[in-house]
Structures are given as C-alpha cells and as structure tokens.
LUMBAVO-451583 format. One record per residue (C-alpha): z, x, y; residue in one letter; residue number from 1. Coordinates in steps of 0.5 Angstrom, whole numbers, plus 500, padded with zeros to 3 digits. Example, Ala and Ser with C-alpha at 12.3 -4.5 7.8 and 13.67 -1.06 7.14 Angstrom:
<pts>
> 516_525_491_A_1
> 514_527_498_S_2
</pts>
This chain:
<pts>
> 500_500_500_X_1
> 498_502_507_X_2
> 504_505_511_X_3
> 501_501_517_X_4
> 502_493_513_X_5
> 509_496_511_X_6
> 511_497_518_X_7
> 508_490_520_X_8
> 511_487_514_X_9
> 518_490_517_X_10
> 517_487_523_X_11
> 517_480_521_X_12
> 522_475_524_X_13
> 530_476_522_X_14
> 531_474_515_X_15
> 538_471_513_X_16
> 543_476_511_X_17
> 545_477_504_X_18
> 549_473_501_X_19
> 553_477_497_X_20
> 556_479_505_X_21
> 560_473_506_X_22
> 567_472_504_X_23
> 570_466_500_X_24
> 576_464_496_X_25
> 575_470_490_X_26
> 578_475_497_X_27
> 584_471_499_X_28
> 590_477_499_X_29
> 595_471_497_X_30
> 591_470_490_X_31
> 594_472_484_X_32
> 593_471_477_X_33
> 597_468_470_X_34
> 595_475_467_X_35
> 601_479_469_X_36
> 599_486_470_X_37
> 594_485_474_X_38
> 598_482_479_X_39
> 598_487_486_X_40
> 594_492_481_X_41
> 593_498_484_X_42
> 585_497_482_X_43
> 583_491_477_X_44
> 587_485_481_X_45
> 584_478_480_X_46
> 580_479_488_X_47
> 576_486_483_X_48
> 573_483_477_X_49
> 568_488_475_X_50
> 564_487_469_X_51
> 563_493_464_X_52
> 562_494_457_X_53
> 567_495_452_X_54
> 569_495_445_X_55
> 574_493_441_X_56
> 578_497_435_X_57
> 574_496_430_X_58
> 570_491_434_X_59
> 562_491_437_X_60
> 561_493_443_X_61
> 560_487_448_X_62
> 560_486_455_X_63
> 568_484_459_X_64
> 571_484_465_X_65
> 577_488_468_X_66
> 583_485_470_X_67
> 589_489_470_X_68
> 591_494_463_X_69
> 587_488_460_X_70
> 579_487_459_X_71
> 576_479_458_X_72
> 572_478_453_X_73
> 567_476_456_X_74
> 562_475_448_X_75
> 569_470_447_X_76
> 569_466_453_X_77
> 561_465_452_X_78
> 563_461_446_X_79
> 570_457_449_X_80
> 566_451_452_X_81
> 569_453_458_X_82
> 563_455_462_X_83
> 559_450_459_X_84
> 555_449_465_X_85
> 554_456_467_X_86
> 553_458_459_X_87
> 546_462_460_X_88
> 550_467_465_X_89
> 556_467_461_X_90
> 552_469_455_X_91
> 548_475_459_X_92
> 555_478_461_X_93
> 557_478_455_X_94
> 551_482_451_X_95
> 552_490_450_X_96
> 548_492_455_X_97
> 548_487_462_X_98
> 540_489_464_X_99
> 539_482_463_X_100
> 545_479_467_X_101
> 544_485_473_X_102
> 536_481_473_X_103
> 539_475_474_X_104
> 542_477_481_X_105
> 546_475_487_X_106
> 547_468_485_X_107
> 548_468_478_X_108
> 554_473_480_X_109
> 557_470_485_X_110
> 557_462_480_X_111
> 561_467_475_X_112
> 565_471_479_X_113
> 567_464_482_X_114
> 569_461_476_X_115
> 572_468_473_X_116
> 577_467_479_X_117
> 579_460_478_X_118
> 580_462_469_X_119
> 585_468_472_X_120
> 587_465_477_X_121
> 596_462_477_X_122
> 596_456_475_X_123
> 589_456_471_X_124
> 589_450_465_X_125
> 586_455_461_X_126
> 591_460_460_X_127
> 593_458_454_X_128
> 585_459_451_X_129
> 583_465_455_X_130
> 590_469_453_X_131
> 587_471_446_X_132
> 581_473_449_X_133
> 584_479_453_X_134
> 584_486_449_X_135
> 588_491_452_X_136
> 584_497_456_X_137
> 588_503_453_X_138
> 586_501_446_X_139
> 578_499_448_X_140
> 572_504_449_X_141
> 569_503_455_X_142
> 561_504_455_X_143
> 555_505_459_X_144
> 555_498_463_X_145
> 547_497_463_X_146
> 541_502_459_X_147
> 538_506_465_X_148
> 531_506_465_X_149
> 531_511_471_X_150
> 536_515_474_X_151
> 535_517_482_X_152
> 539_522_486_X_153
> 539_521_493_X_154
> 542_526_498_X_155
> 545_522_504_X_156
> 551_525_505_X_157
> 549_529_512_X_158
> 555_533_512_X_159
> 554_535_504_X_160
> 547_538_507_X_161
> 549_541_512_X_162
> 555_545_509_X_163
> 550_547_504_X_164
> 544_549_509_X_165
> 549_553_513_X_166
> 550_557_506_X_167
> 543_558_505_X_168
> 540_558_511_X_169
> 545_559_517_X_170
> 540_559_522_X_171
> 537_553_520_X_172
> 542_549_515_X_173
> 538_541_516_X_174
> 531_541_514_X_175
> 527_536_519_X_176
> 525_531_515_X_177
> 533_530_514_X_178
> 534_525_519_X_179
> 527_522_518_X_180
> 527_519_511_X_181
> 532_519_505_X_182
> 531_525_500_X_183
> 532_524_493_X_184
> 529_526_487_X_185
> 528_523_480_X_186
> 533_525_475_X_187
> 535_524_467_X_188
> 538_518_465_X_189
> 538_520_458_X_190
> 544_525_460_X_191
> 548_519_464_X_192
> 555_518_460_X_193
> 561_514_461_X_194
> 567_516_464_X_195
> 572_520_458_X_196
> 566_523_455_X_197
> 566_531_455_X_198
> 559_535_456_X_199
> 558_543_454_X_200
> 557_547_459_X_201
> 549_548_460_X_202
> 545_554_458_X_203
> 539_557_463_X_204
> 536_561_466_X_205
> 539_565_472_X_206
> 539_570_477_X_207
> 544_574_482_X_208
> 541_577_488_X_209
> 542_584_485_X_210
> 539_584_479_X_211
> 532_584_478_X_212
> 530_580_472_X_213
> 532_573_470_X_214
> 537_573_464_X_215
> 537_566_459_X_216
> 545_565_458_X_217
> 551_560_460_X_218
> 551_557_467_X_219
> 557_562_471_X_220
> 557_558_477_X_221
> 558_549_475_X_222
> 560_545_480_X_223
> 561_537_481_X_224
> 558_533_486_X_225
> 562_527_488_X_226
> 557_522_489_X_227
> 556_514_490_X_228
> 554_510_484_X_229
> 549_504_486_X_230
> 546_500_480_X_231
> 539_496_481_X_232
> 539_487_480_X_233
> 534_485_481_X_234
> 528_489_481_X_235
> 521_488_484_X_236
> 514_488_482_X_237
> 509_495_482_X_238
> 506_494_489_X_239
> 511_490_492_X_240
> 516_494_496_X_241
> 523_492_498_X_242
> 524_489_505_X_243
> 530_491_508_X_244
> 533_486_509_X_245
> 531_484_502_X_246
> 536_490_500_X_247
> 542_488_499_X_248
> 540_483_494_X_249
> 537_488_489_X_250
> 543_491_488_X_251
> 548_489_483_X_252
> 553_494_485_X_253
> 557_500_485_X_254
> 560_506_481_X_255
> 563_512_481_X_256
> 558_518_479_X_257
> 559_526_478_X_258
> 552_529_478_X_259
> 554_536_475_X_260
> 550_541_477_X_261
> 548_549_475_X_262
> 548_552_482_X_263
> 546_560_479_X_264
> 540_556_473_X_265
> 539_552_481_X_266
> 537_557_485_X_267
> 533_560_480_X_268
> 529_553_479_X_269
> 529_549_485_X_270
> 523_553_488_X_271
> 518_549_490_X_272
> 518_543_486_X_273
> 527_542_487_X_274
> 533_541_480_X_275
> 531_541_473_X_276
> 535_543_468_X_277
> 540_544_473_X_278
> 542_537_474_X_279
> 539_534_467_X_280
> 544_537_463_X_281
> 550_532_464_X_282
> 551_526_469_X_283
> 558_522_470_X_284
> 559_515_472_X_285
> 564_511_472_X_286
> 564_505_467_X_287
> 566_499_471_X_288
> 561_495_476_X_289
> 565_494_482_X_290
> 560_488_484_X_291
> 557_488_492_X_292
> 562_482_493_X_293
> 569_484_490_X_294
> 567_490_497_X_295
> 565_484_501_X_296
> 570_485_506_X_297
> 570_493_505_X_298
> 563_493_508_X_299
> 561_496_515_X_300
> 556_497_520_X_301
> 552_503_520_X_302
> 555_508_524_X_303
> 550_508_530_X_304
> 546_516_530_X_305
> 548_521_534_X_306
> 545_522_541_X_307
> 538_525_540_X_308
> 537_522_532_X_309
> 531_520_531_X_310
> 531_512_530_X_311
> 529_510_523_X_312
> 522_508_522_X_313
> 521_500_522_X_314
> 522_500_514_X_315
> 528_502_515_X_316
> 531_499_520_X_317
> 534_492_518_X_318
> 533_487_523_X_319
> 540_486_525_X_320
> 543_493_527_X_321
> 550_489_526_X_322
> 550_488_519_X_323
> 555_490_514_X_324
> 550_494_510_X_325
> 554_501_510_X_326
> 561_502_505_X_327
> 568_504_508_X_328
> 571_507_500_X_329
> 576_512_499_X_330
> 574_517_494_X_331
> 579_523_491_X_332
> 576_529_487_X_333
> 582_532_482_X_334
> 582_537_477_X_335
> 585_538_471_X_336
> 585_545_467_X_337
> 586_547_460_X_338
> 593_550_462_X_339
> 595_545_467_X_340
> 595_540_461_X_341
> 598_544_457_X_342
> 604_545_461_X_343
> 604_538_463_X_344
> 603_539_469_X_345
> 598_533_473_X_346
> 591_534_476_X_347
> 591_538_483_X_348
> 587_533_489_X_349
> 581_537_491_X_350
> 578_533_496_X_351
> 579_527_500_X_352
> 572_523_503_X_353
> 570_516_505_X_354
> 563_514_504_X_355
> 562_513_511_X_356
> 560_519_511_X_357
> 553_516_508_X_358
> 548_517_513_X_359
> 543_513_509_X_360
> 546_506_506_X_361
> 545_504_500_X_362
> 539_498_503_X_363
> 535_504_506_X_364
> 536_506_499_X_365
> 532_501_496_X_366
> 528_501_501_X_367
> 525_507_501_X_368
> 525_508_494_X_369
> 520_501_493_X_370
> 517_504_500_X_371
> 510_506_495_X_372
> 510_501_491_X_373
> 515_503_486_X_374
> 517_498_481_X_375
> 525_499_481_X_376
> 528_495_474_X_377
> 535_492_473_X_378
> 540_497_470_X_379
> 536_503_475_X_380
> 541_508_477_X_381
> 542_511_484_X_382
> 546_516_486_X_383
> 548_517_494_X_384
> 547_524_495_X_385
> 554_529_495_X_386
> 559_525_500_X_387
> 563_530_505_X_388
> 566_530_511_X_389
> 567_535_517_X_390
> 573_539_514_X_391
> 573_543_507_X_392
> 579_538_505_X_393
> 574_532_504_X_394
> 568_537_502_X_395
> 565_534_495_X_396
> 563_539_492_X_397
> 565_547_489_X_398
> 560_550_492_X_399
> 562_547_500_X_400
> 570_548_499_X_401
> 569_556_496_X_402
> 563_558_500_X_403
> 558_560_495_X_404
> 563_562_491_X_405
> 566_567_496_X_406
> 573_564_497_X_407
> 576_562_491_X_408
> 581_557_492_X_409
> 588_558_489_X_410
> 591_552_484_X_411
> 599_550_484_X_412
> 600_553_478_X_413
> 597_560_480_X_414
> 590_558_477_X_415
> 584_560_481_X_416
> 577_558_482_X_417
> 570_559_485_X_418
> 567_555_480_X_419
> 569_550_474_X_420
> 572_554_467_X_421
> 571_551_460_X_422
> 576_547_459_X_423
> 576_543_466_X_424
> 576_537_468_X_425
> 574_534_473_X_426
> 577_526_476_X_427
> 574_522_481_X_428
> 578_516_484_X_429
> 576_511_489_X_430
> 580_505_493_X_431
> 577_500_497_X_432
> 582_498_502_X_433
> 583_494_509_X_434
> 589_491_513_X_435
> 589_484_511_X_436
> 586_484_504_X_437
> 588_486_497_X_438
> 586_494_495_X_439
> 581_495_489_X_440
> 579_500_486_X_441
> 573_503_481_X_442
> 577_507_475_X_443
> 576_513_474_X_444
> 570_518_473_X_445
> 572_523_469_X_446
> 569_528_464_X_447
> 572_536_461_X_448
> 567_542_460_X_449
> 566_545_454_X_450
> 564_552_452_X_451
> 557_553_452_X_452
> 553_553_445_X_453
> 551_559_443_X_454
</pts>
C-alpha cells in the first residue's frame, strides 16, 4: 500500500475511543470476592483476572483465571451451566491455548470478564458450585498463554537506547531514525518459555577488540532485558494496516518479557543485518495475561515529546493526542545467585523503572507493524524494547548498569557481577497502582542460567 493512501486513511475524521479504555463496576476498589486469599492480594485481586494456561496435578492443560493463590478452571465452568449465555466465549477461554478466545476481541473479553467478576464477587450465589473449580497455583504448572506465530521486538525505551549509544557511539549514541519510527526486528517464537523455566547458556561466535579471530564457545557476557509484553487479539487481513485509533483494540493485553541477550555473539553478528543467535537462544515471559482492561485505570496519555522532537508521522498520530494509549507500570528486576539460594538469602533488586519511559506506545506498535500490509494474528507477541529510566537504579539492563562490563556491581553477600554467571536467576516483577484504585500485578517472570552445553 502507497505511503500516501495510508496517510490519508490516518486522516479520516476521529474514530470512537477504545473501549477497553473505559471503567465499569469490575474496577470498583471496594470489590471483594468470596475466594478468601484473593482479598486485598498484592497482585491477583478480583479487579485483576488475568487469563492463562494451566495444568492441574495429574490433570491436562487447560486454559484458567488468576484470582488470588487460586486458579479457575475456566474448562469447569464451560460446563456448569453457569455461562450458558456466553458458552462459545467461556469455551474459547478454556481451551489449551487461547489463540481462538484472543481473536475474538474487545467485547468478548469484557462479556466474561464481567461475568467472572459477578461469580467471584462476595455475595455470589454461585459460590457454593464455583468453589471445587478452583485449584491452588503453588500445585498447577503454568504454560505459554497462546502458540505464537510470530514474536517482535521493538526498541521504544528511549533511555535504554540512549545509554547503549552512549557505550558505542558516545558522539552520536541515538541514531536519527529514532525519534521518527518505532524500531523493531522480528525475533523467534520457538524460543519464547513461561516464567519457571531454565535456559542453557548460548554457544556463538564471539570476538573481544583484542583478538584478532572469532572464537565459537560460550557466551562471556549474557544479560537480561526488562521489557513489556503485548499480546495480539484480533488480527487484521494482508494488505489492511491497522488505523491507529483502531490499535487498541487489536491488542489482548499485556506480560512480562525478558529478552535474554548475548552481547559478545551481538556485537560479532549484528552488522549489517541486527540480532540473530544473540537474542533467538531463549525469550522469558511471564505467564498471565493481564488484559488492557483489568489496566484501565493505570493507563496514560502519552507524554508530549520534547522541544524539538519531530511529531509523529500522520499514521502514528492518533486523532486525540489525549487519549490514554500509554501504560503507568512499575517494574522490578532482582537477581538471585546460586550462593544466595544456597544460604538462604533473597534476591537483590537491581533496578527499579516505570514503562512510562516508552517513547513509543503499545498502539503505534501496532500501527507501524501493520503500516506495510503485515497481517498481524492472534497470539503474536511484541515486545516493548528494553525500559529505563535516567538514572542507573532504573537501567533494565547489565549492560546499562556496569557500563559494558567496566564497572561491576557488588551484591550484598560480596558476590560481583558485570554480567550473568551460570546459576543466576534473573525475576522480573511488576505492579500497577493508582490512588483510589485496588493495586494489580503480572506474577512473576522468572528463569535461571545453565551451564552451556559442551
């Protein structure tokens, strides 16, 4: 498609915002539900509901909802009668994968999401037949949420790309296409594993400054990458790019992602064409869909750009520049070494950042990413690019917080790192809270570093 009918297509009058924006009774603070430990829950309380995929002991996965330590059987429920109304949507919740429940978009979600919140609410009539539907999460196995068809990253976190130009090219650390279009590459689903499960360190090729010839061996320098998760809904047809204002509604909701990355195999590999094995070896997420709107009341307007930003092209721009179509989410990364679990100890809190560091929003995602005609599916992946802040207590990555390896950072227990050691364990955590609104959170996003195979 012409860059000059997409432009016009942007142009047309103002579109209805999303719904997934607005706030109903599902978000009322004083909400409780009859399922005791979800009450005034640090993450999963009845205003949350995320959906995921879960297995039972001894049982097949299936697909659930978080509501405190316990998990819906959402399979269960499909046949209690209780959603009779609503069965074809209940039913695509509770299969193995939720590809088919993603696709089925806004209003679907919000139809069960409503109905979820009046079955868990205090006082449901339902109780007593919902309560042998619940398993505990300590004894269920959580699952990837969806089969990704395809997995982007983006690389929206101005700050993350400013401190890394600064390492590489102190004269010129943001390249000038930055500010213009959001930058992303298209990654590996295959690799992409829910929170828990442990990866082996990557073989590559790698060369130092000082040596003269590549060496094939372990990756001496791994890292994490504390990023946003954003998985697809509905998709659009080849050839059909997504409006803008239209973007919201094409996205399902949000995860945790760590997007591991082998900066020595990096630097080797990344000219001309970017990452390759450097990042394909092993993705993080986290395994709960926190749905655009459980975060209803946590979104944001996008931050005005600086003085002498350029303004986004015509496709990026959505017709109200007031809209909430940015995120306000905390996020902690912690890491845990193989002597800090041995002695008992808990994990050290390397950074601290909020994703309203973004300079790009999830929608321009979107966006851009259908902007030539790409036909985006459900259960596709993005992820938001590395989130930092301005000061090295809220860098996202190793790389930002040691400055290329040069300045290690010393752990409480007299460990030191530059980058991760086999044994590591790298957590990422996030909250969303506002005053006057019950806090949710994503669980965690967490996975340790084996030995590399010989």
């Amino acid at each position: 498609m012409q860059g000059s009918t997409l432009d016009a297509r942007a142009k047309q009058p103002p579109r209805p915002t999303s719904s997934a924006v607005a706030l109903d009774a599902s978000h009322d603070p004083a909400l409780r539900s009859w399922v005791e430990s979800a009450r005034d829950h640090a993450e999963f309380p009845i205003q949350n509901l995320p959906f995921g995929v879960f297995s039972p002991e001894g049982g097949q996965a299936r697909g659930g909802v978080a509501i405190g330590d316990e998990i819906l059987d959402l399979a269960a429920l499909a046949g209690s009668g209780l959603c009779a109304d609503i069965e074809e949507i209940v039913s695509a919740a509770a299969a193995p994968t939720l590809n088919g429940f993603l696709g089925l978009g806004t209003k679907a979600r919000k139809q069960l999401r409503a109905r979820l919140s009046a079955l868990l609410a205090e006082g449901s009539p339902a109780q007593a037949t919902l309560k042998p539907m619940l398993h505990p999460a300590r004894n269920c196995t959580l699952g990837l949420p969806a089969r990704i068809g395809d997995y982007t990253d983006f690389y929206a976190g101005i700050q993350h790309a400013l401190n890394i130009g600064s390492l590489l090219r102190p004269d010129n650390p943001l390249l000038p296409n930055y500010k213009h279009i959001p930058i992303g590459y298209n990654g590996r689903a295959s690799s992409v594993r829910p929170s828990g499960e442990s990866f082996l360190r990557p073989n590559g090729q790698r060369k130092r400054p000082d040596e003269t010839e590549p060496s094939f061996g372990p990756c001496r320098n791994l890292d994490y990458e504390l990023e946003l998760g954003i998985w697809i809904g509905p998709g659009n047809a080849q050839g059909s790019p997504v409006l803008i204002d239209e973007a919201d509604d094409r996205i399902a909701g949000f995860c945790l992602l760590n997007d591991w990355s082998a900066r020595d195999i990096q630097a080797w590999e990344y000219q001309p064409l970017g990452p390759f094995l450097s990042k394909g070896f092993a993705t993080t997420i986290s395994p709960w869909i926190v749905t655009l709107e459980a975060l209803a009341p946590f979104r944001k307007a996008q931050a005005p750009r600086s003085d002498g930003d350029p303004a986004a092209l015509p496709y990026l721009s959505p017709s109200d520049a007031t809209a909430p179509h940015a995120l306000d989410i905390t996020l902690e990364v912690f890491i845990e070494t193989a002597a800090m679990r041995a002695n008992g100890l808990i994990p050290h809190r390397l950074s601290l950042g909020n994703t309203r560091d973004l300079y790009w929003t999830p929608a321009q995602f979107v966006a851009h990413h259908s902007s030539n005609g790409c036909n985006l599916k459900p259960g596709d992946l993005f992820g938001s690019g590395t989130i930092s802040g301005r000061d090295p207590g809220s860098f996202g990555s190793l790389m930002e917080i040691t400055r290329g390896g040069r300045e290690p950072i010393a752990l409480p227990n007299g460990e030191s790192r530059t980058y991760l050691a086999d044994g590591d364990a790298i957590v990422m955590k996030a909250s969303a809270r506002r005053e006057g609104f019950a806090s949710i959170g994503f669980g965690e996003c967490r996975a340790e570093v084996l030995p590399a195979r010989s």
